[in-house]
N, CA, C and O atoms as a GROMACS GRO file, in nm:
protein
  468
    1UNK      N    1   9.789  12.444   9.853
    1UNK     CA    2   9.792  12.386   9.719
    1UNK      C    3   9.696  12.464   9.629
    1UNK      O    4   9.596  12.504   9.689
    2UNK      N    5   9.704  12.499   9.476
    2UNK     CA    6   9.623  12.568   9.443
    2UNK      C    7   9.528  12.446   9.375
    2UNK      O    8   9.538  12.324   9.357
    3UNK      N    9   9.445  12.538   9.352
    3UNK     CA   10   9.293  12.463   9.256
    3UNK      C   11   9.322  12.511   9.101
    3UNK      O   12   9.398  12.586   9.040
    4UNK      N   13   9.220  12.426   9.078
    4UNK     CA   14   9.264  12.405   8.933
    4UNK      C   15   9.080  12.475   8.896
    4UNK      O   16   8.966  12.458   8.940
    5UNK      N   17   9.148  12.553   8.792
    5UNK     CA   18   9.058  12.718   8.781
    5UNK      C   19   8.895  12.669   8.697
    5UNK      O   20   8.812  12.750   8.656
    6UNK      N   21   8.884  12.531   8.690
    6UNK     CA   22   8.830  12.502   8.558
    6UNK      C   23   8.683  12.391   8.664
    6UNK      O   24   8.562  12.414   8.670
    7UNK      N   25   8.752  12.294   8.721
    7UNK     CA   26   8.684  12.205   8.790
    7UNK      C   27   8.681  12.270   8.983
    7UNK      O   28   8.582  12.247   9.052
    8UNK      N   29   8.798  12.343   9.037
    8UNK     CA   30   8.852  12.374   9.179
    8UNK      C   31   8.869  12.292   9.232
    8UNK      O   32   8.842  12.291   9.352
    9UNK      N   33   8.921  12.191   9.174
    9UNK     CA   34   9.003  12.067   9.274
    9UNK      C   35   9.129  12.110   9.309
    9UNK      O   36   9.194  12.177   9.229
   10UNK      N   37   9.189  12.066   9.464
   10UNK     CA   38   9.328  12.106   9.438
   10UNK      C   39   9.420  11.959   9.401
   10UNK      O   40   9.408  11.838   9.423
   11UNK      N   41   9.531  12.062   9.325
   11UNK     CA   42   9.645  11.991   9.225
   11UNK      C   43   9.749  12.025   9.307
   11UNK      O   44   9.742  12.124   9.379
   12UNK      N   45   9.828  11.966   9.305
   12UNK     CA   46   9.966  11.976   9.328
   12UNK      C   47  10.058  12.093   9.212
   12UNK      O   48  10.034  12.131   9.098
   13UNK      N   49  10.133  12.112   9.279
   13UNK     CA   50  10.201  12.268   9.263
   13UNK      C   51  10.268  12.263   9.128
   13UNK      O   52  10.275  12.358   9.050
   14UNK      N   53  10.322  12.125   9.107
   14UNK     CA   54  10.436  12.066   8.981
   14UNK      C   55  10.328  12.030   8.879
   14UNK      O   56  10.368  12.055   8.765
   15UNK      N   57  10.163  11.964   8.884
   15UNK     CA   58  10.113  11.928   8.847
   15UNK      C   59  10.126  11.954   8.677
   15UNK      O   60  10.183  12.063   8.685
   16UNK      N   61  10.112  11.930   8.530
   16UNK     CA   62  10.101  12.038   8.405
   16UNK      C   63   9.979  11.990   8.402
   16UNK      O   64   9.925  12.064   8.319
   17UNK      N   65   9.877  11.893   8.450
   17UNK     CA   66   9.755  11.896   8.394
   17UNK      C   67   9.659  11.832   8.523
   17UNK      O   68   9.682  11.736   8.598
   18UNK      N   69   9.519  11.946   8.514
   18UNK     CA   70   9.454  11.842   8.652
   18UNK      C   71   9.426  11.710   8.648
   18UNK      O   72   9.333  11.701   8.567
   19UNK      N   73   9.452  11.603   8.690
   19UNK     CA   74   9.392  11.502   8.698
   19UNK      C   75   9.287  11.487   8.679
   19UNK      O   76   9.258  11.408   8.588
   20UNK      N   77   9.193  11.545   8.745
   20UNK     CA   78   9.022  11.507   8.707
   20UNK      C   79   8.963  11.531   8.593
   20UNK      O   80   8.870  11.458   8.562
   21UNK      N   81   8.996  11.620   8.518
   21UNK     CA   82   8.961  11.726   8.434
   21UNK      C   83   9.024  11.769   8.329
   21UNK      O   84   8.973  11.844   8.244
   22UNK      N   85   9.134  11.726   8.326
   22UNK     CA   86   9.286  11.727   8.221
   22UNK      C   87   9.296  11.862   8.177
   22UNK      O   88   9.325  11.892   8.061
   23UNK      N   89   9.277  11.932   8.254
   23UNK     CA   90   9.241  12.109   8.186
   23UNK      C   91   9.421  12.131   8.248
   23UNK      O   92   9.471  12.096   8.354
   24UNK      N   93   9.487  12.209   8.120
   24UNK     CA   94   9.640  12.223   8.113
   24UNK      C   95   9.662  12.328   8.226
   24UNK      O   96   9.614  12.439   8.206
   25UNK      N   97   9.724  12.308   8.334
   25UNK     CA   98   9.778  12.403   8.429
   25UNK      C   99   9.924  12.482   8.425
   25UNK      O  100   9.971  12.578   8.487
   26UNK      N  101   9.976  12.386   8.310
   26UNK     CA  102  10.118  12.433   8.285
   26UNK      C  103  10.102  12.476   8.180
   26UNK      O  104   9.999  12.445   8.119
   27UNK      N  105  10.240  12.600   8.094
   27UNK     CA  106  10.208  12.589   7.982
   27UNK      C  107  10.316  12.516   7.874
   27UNK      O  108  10.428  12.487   7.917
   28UNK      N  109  10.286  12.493   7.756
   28UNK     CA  110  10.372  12.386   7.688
   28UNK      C  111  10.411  12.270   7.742
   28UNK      O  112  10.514  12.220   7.698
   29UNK      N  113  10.342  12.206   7.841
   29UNK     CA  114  10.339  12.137   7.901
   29UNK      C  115  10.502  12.097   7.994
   29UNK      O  116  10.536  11.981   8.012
   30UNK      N  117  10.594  12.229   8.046
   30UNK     CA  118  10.701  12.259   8.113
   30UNK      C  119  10.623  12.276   8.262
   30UNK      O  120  10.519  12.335   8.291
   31UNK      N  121  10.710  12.209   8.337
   31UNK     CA  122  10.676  12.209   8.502
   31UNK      C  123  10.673  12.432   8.554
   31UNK      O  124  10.600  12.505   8.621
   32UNK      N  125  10.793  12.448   8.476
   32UNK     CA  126  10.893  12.606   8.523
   32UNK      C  127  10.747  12.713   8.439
   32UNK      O  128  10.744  12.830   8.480
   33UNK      N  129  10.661  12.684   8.356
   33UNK     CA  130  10.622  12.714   8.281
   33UNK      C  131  10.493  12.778   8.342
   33UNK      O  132  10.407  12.712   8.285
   34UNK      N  133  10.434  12.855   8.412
   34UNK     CA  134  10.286  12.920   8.452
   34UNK      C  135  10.212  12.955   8.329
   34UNK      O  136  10.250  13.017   8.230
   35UNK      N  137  10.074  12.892   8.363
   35UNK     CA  138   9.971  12.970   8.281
   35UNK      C  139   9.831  12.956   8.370
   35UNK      O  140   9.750  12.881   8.424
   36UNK      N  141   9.877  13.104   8.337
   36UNK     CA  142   9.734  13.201   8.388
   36UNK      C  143   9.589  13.156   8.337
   36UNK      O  144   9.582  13.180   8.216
   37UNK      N  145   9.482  13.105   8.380
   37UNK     CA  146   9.374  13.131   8.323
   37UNK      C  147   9.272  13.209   8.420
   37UNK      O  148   9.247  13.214   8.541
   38UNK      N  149   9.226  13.269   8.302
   38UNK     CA  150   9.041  13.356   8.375
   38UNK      C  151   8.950  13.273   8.425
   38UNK      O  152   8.921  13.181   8.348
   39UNK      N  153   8.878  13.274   8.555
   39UNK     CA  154   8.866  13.246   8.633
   39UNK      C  155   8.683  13.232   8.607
   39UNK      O  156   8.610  13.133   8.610
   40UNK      N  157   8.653  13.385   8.580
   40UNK     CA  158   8.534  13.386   8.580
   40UNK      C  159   8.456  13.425   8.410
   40UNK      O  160   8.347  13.469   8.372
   41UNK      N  161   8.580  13.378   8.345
   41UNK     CA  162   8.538  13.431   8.174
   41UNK      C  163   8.572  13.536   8.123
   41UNK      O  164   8.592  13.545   8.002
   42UNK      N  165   8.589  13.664   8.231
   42UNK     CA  166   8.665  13.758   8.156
   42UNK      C  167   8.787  13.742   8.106
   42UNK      O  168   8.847  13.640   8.141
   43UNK      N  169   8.847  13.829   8.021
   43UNK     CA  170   8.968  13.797   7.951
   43UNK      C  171   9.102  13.870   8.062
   43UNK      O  172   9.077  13.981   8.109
   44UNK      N  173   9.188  13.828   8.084
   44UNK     CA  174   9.263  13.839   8.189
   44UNK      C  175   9.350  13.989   8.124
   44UNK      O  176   9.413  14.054   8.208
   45UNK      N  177   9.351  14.024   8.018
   45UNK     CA  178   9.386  14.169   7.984
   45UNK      C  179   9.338  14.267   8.073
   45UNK      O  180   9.407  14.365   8.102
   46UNK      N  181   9.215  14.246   8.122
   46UNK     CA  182   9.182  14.332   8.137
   46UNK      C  183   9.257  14.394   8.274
   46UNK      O  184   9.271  14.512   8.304
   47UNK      N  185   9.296  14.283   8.344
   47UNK     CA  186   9.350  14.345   8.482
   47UNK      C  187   9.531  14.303   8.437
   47UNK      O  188   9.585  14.255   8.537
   48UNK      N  189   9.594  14.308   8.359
   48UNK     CA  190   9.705  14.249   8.318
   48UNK      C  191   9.748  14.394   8.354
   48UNK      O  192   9.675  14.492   8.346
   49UNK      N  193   9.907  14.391   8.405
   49UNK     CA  194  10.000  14.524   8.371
   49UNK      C  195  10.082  14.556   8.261
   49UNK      O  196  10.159  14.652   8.253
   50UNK      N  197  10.058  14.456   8.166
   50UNK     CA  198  10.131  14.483   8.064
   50UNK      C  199  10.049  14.572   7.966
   50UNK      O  200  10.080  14.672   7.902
   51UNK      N  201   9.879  14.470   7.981
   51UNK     CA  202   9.822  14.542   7.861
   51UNK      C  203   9.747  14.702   7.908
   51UNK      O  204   9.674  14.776   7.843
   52UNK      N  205   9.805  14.716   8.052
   52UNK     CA  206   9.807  14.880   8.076
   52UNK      C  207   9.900  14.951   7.989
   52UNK      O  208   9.875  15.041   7.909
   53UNK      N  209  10.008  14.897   8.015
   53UNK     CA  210  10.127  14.966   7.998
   53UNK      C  211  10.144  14.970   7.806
   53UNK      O  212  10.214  15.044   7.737
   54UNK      N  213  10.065  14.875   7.771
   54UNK     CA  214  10.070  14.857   7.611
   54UNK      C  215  10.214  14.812   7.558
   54UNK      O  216  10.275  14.849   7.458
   55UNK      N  217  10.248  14.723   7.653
   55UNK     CA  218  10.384  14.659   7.623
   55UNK      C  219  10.353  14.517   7.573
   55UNK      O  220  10.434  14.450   7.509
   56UNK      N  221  10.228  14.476   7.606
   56UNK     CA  222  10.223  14.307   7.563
   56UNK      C  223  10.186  14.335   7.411
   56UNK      O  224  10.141  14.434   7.353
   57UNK      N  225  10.239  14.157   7.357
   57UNK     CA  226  10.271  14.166   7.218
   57UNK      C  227  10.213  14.026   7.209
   57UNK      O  228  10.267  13.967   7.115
   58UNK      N  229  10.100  13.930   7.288
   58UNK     CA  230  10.061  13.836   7.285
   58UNK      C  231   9.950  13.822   7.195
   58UNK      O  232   9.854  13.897   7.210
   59UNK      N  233   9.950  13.723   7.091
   59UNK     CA  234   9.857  13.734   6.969
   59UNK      C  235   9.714  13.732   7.025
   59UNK      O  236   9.629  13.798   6.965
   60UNK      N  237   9.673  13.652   7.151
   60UNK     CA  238   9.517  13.655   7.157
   60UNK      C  239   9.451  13.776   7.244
   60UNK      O  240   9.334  13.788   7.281
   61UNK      N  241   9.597  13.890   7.270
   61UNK     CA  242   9.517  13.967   7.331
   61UNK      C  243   9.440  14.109   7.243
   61UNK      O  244   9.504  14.158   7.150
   62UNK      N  245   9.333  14.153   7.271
   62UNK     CA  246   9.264  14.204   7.466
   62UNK      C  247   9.194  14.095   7.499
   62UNK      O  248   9.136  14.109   7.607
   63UNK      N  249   9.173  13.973   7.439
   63UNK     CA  250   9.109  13.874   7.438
   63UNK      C  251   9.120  13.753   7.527
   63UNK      O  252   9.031  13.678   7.566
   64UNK      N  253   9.279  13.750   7.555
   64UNK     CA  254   9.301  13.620   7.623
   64UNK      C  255   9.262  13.580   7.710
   64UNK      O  256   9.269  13.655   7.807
   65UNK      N  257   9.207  13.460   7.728
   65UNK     CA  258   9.174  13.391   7.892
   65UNK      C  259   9.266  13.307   7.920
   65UNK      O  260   9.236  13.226   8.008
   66UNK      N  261   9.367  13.299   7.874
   66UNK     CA  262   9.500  13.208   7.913
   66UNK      C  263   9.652  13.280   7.866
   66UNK      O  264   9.691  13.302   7.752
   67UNK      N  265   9.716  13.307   7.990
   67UNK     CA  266   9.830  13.393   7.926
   67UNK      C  267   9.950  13.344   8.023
   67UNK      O  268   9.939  13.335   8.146
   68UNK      N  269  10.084  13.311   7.940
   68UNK     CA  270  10.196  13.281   8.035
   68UNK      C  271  10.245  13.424   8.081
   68UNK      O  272  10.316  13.410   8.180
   69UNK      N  273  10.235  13.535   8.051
   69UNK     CA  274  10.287  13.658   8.081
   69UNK      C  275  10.198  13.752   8.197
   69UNK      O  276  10.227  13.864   8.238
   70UNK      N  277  10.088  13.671   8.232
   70UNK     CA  278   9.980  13.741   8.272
   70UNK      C  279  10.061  13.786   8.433
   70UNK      O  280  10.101  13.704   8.515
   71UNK      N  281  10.070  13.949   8.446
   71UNK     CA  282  10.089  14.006   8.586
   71UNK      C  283  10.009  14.089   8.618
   71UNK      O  284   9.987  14.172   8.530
   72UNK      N  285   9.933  14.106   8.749
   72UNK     CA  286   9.850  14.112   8.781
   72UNK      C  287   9.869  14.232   8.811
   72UNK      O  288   9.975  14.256   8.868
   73UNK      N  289   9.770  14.354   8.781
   73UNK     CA  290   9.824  14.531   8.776
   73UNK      C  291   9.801  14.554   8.930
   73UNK      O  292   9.856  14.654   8.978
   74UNK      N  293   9.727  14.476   9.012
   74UNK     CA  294   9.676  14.531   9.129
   74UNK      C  295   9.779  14.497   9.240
   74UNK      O  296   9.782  14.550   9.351
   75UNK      N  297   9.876  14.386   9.188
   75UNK     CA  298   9.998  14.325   9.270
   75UNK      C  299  10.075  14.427   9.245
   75UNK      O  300  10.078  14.452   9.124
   76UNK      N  301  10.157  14.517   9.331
   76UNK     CA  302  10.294  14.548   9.340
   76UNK      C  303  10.378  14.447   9.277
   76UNK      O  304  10.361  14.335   9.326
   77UNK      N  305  10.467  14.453   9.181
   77UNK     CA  306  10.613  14.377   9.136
   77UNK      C  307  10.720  14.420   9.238
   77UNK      O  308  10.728  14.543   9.245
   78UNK      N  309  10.815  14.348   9.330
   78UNK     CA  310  10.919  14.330   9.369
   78UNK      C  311  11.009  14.247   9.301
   78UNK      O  312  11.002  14.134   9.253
   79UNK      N  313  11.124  14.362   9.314
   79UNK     CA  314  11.197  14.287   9.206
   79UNK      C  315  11.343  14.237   9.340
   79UNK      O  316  11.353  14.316   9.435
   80UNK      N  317  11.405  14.161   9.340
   80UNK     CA  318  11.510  14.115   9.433
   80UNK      C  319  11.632  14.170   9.389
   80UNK      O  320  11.694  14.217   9.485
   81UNK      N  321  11.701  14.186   9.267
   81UNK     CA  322  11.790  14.250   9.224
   81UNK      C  323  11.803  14.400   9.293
   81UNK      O  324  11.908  14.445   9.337
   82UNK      N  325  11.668  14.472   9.292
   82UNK     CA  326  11.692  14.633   9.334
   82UNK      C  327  11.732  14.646   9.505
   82UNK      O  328  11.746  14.749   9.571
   83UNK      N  329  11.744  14.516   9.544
   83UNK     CA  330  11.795  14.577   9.699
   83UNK      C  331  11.943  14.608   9.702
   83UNK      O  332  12.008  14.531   9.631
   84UNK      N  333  12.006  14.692   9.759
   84UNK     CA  334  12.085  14.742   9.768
   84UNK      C  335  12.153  14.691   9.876
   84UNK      O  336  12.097  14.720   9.981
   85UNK      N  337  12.288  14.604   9.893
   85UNK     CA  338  12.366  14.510   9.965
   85UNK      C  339  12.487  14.609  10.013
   85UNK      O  340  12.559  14.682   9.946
   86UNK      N  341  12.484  14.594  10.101
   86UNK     CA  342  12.625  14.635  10.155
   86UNK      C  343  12.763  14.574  10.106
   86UNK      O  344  12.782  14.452  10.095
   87UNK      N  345  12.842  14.656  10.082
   87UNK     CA  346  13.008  14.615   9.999
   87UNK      C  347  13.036  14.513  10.050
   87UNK      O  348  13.086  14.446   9.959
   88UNK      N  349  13.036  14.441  10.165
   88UNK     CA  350  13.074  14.339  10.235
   88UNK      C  351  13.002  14.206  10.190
   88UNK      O  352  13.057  14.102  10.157
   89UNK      N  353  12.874  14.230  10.196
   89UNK     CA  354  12.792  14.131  10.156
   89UNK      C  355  12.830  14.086   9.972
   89UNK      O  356  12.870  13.978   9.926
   90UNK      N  357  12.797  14.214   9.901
   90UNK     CA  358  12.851  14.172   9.795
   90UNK      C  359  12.985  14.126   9.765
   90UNK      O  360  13.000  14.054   9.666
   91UNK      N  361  13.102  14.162   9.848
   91UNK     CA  362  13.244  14.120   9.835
   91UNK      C  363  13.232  13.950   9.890
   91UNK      O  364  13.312  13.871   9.841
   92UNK      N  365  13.180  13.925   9.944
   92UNK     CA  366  13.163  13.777   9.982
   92UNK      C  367  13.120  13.695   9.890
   92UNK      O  368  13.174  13.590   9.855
   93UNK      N  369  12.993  13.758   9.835
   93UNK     CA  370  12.909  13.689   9.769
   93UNK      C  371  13.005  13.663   9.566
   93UNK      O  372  13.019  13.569   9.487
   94UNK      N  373  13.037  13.780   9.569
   94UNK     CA  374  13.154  13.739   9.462
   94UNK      C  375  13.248  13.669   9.466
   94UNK      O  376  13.277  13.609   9.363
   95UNK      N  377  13.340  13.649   9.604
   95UNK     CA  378  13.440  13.558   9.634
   95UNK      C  379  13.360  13.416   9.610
   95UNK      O  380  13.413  13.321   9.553
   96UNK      N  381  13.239  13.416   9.656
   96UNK     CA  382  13.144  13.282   9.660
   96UNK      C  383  13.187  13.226   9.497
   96UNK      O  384  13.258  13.136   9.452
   97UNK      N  385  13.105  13.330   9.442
   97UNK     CA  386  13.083  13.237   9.331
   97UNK      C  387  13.217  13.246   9.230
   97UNK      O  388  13.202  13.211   9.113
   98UNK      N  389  13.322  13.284   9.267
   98UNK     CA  390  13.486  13.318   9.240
   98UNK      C  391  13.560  13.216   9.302
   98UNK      O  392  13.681  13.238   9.287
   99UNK      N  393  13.539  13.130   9.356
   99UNK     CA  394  13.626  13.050   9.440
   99UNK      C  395  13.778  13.016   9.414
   99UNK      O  396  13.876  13.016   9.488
  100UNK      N  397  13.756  12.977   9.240
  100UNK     CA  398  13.845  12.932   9.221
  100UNK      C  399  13.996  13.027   9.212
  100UNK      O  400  14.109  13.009   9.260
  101UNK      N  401  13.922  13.154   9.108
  101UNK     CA  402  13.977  13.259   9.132
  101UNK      C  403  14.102  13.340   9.216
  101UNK      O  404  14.213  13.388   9.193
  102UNK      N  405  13.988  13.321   9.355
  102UNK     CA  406  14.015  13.383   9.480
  102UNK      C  407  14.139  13.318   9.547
  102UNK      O  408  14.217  13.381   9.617
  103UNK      N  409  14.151  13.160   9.514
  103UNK     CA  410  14.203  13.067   9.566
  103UNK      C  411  14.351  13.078   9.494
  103UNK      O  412  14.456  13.061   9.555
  104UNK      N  413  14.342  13.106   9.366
  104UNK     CA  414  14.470  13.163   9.254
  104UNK      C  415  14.511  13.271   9.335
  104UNK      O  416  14.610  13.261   9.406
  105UNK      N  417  14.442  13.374   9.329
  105UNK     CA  418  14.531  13.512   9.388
  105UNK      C  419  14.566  13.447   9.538
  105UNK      O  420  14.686  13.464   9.559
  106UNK      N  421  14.513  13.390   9.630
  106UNK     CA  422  14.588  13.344   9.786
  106UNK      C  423  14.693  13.281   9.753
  106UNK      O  424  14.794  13.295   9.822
  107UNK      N  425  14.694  13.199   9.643
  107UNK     CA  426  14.848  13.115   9.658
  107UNK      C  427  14.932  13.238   9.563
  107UNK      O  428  15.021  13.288   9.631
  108UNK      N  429  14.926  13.275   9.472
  108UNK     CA  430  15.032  13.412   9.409
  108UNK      C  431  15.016  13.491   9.530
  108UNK      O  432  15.121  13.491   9.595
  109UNK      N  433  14.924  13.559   9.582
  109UNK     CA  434  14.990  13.645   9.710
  109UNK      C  435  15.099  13.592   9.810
  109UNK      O  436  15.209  13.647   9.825
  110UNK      N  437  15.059  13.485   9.874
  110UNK     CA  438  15.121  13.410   9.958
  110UNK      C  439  15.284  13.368   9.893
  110UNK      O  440  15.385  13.362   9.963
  111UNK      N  441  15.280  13.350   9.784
  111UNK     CA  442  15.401  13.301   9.697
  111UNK      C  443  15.512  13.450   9.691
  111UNK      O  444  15.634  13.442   9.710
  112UNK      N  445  15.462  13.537   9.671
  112UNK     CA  446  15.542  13.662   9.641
  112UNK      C  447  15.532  13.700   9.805
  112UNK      O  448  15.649  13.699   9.842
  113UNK      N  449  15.457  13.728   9.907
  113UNK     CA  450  15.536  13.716  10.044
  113UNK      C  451  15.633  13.640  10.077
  113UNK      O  452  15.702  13.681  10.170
  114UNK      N  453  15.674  13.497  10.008
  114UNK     CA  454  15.796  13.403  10.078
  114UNK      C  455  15.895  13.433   9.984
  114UNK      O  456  16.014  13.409  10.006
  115UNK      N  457  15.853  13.484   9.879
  115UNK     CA  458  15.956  13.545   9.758
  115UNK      C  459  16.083  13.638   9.805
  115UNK      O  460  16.205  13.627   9.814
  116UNK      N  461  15.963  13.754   9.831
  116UNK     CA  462  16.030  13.865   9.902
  116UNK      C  463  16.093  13.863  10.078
  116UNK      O  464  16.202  13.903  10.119
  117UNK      N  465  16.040  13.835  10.113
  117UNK     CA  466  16.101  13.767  10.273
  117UNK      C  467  16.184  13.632  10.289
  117UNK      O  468  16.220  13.595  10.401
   0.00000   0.00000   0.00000
């Protein structure tokens, strides 16, 4: 369970605000919603990969101690999209979410075999 960055009590994972301490763990107060805060007072730019990269466009930065965008430069990003699936796997996985589709072309296939025979 993590702690809550302000008091270190631990909160529950869904939590948007600590209980003890009411210090906001979510942001906009959305469950789906992370926010980052600095830990020890520095401003979380400083280790951010965005504000390496000079791609962030967040108004309180180099400044911020609270950021929903905050990624951490020292973490590797894995991204799940870049793995590369075998034709099979992906041909399934399209029929998956095609069902209905798939289920149209079996009865027109099947229909034009009793057609022709």
């Amino acid at each position: 369970m993590p702690e809550c960055p302000r008091c270190k009590q631990t909160v529950d994972t869904q939590a948007i605000a600590c209980p003890r301490c009411r210090n906001p763990l979510k942001a906009f107060g959305h469950k789906g919603i992370p926010l980052h805060q600095a830990v020890d007072g520095e401003p979380l730019c400083l280790t951010c990969l965005y504000h390496e990269d000079d791609s962030c466009n967040y108004p309180k930065r180099p400044h911020a101690t609270d950021c929903t965008l905050y990624q951490n430069a020292s973490i590797p990003v894995i991204e799940d999209d870049v793995v590369v699936a075998s034709v099979g796997t992906r041909l399934s996985k399209w029929a998956q979410r095609n069902s209905t589709l798939v289920l149209f072309l079996g009865l027109i296939l099947i229909s034009l075999a009793i057609a022709l025979f």
